[in-house]
N, C-alpha and C positions, 0 to 999 in steps of 0.2 A: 918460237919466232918472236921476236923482239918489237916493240911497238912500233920503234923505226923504220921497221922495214915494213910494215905495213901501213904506214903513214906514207912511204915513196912511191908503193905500187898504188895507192889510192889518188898521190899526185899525179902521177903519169897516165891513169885514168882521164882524169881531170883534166889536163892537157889537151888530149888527145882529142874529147869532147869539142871543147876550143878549136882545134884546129880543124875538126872537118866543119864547125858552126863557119869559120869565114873560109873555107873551099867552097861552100855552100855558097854562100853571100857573093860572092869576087864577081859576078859576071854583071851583076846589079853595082856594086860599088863602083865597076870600073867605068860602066856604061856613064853612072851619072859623075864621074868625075870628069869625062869628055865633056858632056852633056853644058855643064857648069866651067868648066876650061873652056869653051867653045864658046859661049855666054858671054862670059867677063872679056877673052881676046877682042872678039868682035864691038866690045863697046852697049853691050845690050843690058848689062847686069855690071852693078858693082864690084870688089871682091869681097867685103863684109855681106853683101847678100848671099852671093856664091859659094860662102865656104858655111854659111849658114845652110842654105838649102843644101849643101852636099853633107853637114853633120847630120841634118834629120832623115834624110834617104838611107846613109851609114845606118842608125841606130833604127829606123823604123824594120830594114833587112835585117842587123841581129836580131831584135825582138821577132822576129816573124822566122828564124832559123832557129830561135827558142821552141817554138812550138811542133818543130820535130817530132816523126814516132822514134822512140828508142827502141833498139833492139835486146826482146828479154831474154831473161840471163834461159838458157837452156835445162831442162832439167833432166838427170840422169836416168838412164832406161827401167832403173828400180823402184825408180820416186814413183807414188802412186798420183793421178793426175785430182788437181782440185775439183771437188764435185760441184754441179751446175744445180 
């Protein structure tokens, strides 16, 4: 097998990671982009404050779908199990 193609299946790994981190995240990003569109409409918040507090809510959600359990890799019914 050639390095390449192990360089693609390790991107799409990669990826994938990524896209369930903001599946995770959406329900919170979207909440507070009403939340902060709702704000600024109404005349209560500027929109430089608005899109500020909506980049720290974005980025405080990634960092907090960063700390996910991963699911470990399986191991085959012959592998003997690491001793405790």
């Amino acid at each position: 097998m050639s390095p390449g193609a192990m360089t693609a299946t390790h991107d799409s790994v990669r990826i994938g990671r990524w896209v369930e981190r903001f599946r995770r995240m959406r329900l919170v990003v979207a909440v507070a982009a009403l939340a902060f569109a709702g704000l600024w409409m109404f005349g209560a918040i500027a929109v430089l404050p608005a899109l500020a507090g909506f980049a720290l809510i974005a980025a405080a959600a990634l960092i907090a779908t960063a700390s996910g359990t991963e699911t470990p890799v399986a191991l085959a019914t012959n592998e003997p199990r690491a001793p405790r």
